[in-house]
C-alpha positions, 0 to 999 in steps of 0.5 A: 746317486748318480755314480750308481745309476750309471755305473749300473747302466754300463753294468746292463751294456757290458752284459749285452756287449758279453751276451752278443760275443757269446751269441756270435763266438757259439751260434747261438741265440742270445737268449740261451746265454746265461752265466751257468752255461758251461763248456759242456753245455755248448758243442761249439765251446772247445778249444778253439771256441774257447780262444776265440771267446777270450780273444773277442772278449779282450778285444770288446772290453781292451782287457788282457785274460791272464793265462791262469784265468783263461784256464779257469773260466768254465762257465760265462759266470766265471767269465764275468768274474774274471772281467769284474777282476779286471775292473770290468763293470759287469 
């Protein structure tokens, strides 16, 4: 029981931890970041946004996005899925 309990408040600190990039990376309200936010919902998220996203996401979480992923990460949900892919509790 004990595993459950911790792993799922690692869970709720990954979240914050991801909540704040997003915040930071766009200049937005941590309040607007949900895991349906998309690329076309964020004038900030282009290109570069992108990049500089994945960068401070690997750079928190000292995970390395492959190619492949970044390319298809088009919302923060498929963010976290990635990072769950890479053993990330999130």
């Amino acid at each position: 029981m004990r595993h459950k309990k911790w792993r799922s408040e690692l869970s709720n600190m990954n979240e914050n931890s991801l909540r704040e990039i997003v915040a930071k990376v766009f200049l937005i309200d941590e309040s607007e970041v949900n895991d349906k936010m998309s690329r076309k919902d964020v004038e900030e998220w282009d290109s570069m946004g992108h990049l500089m996203l994945i960068s401070e996401v690997e750079s928190a979480f000292e995970v390395f996005v492959a190619d492949e992923d970044i390319t298809r990460i088009k919302t923060i949900g498929d963010v976290k899925m990635v990072l769950r892919k890479l053993g990330v509790a999130i």
